[in-house]
C-alpha positions in Angstrom: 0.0 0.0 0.0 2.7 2.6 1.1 4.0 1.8 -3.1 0.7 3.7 -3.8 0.7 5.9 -1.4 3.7 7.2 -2.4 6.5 5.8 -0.2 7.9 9.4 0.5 4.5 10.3 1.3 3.6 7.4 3.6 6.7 7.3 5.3 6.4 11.4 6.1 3.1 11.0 6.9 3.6 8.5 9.7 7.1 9.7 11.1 6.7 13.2 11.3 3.7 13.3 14.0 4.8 9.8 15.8 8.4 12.0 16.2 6.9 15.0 17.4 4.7 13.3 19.8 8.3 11.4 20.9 10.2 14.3 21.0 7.3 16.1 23.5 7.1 12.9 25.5 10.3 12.5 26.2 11.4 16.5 26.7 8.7 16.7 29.1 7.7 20.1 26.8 4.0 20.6 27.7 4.1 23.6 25.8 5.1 21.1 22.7 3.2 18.7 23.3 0.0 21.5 23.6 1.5 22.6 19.9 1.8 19.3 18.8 -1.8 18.1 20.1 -3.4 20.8 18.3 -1.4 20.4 15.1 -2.7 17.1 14.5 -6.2 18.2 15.9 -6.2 20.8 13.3 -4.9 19.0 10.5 -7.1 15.8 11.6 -10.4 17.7 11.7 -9.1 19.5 8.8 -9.1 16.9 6.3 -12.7 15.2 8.0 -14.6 18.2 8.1 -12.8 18.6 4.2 -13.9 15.1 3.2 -17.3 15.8 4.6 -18.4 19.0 3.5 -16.4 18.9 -0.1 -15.1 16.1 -1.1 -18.2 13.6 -0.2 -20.8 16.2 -2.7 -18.0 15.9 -5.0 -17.9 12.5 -5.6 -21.3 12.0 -5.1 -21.6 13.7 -8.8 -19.6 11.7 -10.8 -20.2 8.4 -12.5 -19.1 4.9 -10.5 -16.0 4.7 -12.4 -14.6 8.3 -11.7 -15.7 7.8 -8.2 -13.6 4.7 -7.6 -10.8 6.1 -9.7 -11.0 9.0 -6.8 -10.7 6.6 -4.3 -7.7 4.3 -6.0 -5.4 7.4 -5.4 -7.0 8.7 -2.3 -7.5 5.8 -0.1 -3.8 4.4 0.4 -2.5 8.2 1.2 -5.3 8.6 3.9 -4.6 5.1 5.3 -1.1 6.3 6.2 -2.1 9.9 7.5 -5.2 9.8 9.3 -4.7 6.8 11.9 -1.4 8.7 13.0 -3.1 12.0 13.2 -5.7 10.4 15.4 -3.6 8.4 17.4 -1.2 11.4 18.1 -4.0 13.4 18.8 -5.7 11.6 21.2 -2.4 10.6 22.9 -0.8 13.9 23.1 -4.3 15.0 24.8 -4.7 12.5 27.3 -1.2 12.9 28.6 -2.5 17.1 28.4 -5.3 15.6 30.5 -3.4 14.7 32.8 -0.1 17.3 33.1 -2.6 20.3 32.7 -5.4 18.8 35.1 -4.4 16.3 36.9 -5.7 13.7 35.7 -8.9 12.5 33.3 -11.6 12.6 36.4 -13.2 16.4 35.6 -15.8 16.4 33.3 -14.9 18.0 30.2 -12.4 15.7 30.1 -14.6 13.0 30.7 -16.4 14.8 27.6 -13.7 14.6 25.3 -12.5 11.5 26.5 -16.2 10.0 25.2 -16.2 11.8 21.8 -12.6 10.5 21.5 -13.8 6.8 21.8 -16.3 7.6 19.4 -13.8 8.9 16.8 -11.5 6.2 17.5 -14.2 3.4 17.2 -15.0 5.2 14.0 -11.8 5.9 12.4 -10.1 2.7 13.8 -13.6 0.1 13.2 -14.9 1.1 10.4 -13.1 3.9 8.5 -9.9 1.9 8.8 -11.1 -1.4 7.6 -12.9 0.1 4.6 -9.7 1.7 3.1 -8.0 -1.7 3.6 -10.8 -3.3 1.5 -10.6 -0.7 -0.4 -7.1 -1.9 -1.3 -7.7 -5.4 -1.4 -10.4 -4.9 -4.1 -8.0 -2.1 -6.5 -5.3 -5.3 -6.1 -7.5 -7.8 -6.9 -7.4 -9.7 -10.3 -10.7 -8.0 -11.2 -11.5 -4.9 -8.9 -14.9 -4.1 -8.5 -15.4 -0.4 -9.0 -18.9 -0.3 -7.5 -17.6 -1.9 -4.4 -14.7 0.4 -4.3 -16.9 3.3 -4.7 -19.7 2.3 -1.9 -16.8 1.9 0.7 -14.9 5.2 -0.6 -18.6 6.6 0.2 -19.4 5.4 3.2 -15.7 6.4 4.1 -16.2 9.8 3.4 -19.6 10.3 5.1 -18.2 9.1 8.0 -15.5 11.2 8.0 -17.6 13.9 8.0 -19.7 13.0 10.8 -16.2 12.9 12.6 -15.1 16.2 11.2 -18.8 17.3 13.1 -17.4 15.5 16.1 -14.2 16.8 16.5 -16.0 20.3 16.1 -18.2 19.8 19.1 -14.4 18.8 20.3 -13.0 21.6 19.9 -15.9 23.4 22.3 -14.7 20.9 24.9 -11.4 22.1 25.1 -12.0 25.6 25.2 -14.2 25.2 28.2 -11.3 23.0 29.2 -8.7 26.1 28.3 -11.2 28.3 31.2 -11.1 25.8 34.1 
């Protein structure tokens, strides 16, 4: 997959937050780690509420075939970037959780810590699995475009209603930001 991807691509797009979120970690920065937490928030939510809101009605006009040839070069680049971006997100903001305030028992946090198992059941269950089919089917002897373009679909709907969740998100943690 990373071959189509774009092995530059894939490996930048999984070492540069996974490093970042390291380098915080291990400096003990909380002032990093804050800047690298929202930097993968923002691009994360970014590219969902993106996917959502544009891309989805996009694809949703054009023929089955155009749609899944979308989703041939799409898919494997997203399959690199957006677990990492999640998983670095969520990471970075637990241990915030608990530098910040002291500990994941207040109940914003508790807020954020349910939309975030949401998101991650989402991304990880179901979003996740479909690019992988997604993958199997373009590599298959005879790819089937209509399955290839219902997954894509279903992909980027979800990703939407995550874009929606990390929105409501991002009201957590600014009544987080005034505790």
């Amino acid at each position: 997959m990373a071959e189509r991807a774009n092995p530059a691509f894939a490996a930048g797009a999984v070492a540069v937050p996974i490093l970042a979120l390291a380098v915080a970690l291990a400096t003990g920065n909380t002032r990093y780690l804050f800047y690298v937490h929202v930097m993968a928030g923002a691009l994360w939510t970014g590219v969902d509420v993106f996917m959502g809101a544009v891309l989805g009605p996009v694809l949703g006009g054009l023929d089955l075939e155009e749609r899944a040839s979308v989703f041939e070069r799409f898919t494997p680049k997203m399959t690199f970037l957006m677990p990492v971006l999640a998983a670095v997100t969520i990471t970075a903001g637990v241990e915030l959780a608990t530098t910040l305030h002291g500990g994941l028992g207040t109940f914003w946090i508790q807020v954020a810590l349910a939309v975030a198992l949401v998101l991650s059941v989402i991304g990880f269950g179901v979003i996740l699995p479909g690019e992988v089919a997604i993958y199997r089917e373009l590599v298959s002897p005879d790819p089937d475009t209509e399955r290839i373009s219902d997954i894509g679909m279903r992909n980027a709907k979800l990703g939407g209603v995550q874009g929606l969740l990390q929105l409501f998100i991002i009201f957590v943690m600014m009544q987080l930001r005034f505790l």
